[in-house]
N, C-alpha and C positions, 0 to 999 in steps of 0.2 A: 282982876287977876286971880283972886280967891276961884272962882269960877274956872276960869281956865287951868290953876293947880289943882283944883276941884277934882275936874275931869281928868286930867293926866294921871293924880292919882287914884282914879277909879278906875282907868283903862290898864292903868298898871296891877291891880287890886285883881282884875278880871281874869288881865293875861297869867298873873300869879294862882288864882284858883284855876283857869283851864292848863296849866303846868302842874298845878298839883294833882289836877284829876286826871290828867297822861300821866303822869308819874304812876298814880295810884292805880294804876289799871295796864302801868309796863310792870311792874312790882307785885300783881298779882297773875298776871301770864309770868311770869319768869317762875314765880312759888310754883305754880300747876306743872312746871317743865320742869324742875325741879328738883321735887317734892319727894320723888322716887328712885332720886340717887340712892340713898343712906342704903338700903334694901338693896339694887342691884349692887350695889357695893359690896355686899356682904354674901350676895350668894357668888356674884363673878371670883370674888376674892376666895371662895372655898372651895370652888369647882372646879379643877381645870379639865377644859375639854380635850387639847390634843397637849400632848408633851411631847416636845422633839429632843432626842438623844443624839451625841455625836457619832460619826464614825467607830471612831476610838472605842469608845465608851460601848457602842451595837458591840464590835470586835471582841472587844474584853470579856463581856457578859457570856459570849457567845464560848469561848474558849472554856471560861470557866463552867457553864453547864456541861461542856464535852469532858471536861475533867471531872468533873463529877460521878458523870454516868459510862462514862467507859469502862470502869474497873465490874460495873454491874453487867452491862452488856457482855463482856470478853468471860464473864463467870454464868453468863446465859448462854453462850456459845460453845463455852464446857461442856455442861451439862447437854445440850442439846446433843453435841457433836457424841458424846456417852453413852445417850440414848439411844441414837442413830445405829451407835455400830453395835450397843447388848442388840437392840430390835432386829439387828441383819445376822448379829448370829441366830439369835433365834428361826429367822427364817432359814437360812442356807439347816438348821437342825432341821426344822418341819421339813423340808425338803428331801433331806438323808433319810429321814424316818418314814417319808411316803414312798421314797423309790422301794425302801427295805420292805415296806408292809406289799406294796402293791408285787415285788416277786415274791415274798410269799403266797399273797393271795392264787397267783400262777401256779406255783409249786400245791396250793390246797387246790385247785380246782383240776391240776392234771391227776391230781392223788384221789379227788373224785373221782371222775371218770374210770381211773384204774377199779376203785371200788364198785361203781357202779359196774361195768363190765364182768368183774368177780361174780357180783352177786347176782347177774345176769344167768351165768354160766355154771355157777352152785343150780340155781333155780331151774335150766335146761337137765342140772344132772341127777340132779333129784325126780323132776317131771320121767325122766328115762330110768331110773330106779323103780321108779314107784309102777310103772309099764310094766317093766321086765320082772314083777313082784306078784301082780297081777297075773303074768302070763304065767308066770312059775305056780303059783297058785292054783291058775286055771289048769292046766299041765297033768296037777298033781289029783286033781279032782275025776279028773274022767280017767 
């Protein structure tokens, strides 16, 4: 019977070391699986990839940036619209002021012309002077 307890406790000794050595070998794949929590732990925990906002809250944000910038906008539109209308005076002036220059330039080039024509007509009465000066001249010699 020692022999037969023998054995029993050896086959029990046996099955007891190959449970320990699956133990020891579930317990070092689990470490390896593990192992790298602590770390994603800490960056998942400090990184958030998307944030979701409510309705509500989109709404709110949205209202209050329009309150914000609208009093700058409507003082940009001031000044713009300010702009607009000094620059169109100015143009309707350059306007008045080229119709004005352009008939006078009419009025200096009809007053040319007159000139010109004058001093056309000096220059024919002269040319007939200076003839009839000549002939008087010639006249007075023979």
């Amino acid at each position: 019977m020692a022999t037969s307890s023998s054995q029993s406790l050896g086959a029990s000794v046996s099955s007891l070391r190959s449970s320990l050595s699956l133990l020891d070998s579930s317990i070092s794949i689990l470490d390896a699986g593990i192992s790298d929590f602590p770390r994603l732990k800490s960056v998942l925990s400090s990184t958030r990839h998307f944030e979701l906002t409510t309705h509500h809250n989109l709404q709110t944000a949205q209202q209050s940036l329009a309150s914000e910038l609208e009093p700058a906008i409507s003082t940009l539109l001031q000044r713009s619209e300010l702009y607009i209308a000094k620059l169109e005076r100015k143009q309707e002036s350059l306007r008045a002021r080229s119709e004005l220059l352009e008939g006078r330039l009419k009025a200096l080039r009809q007053k040319k012309e007159r000139l010109g024509y004058a001093v056309e007509r000096l220059n024919l009465q002269s040319q007939q002077r200076q003839r009839q000066l000549r002939m008087s001249v010639a006249a007075t010699k023979d």
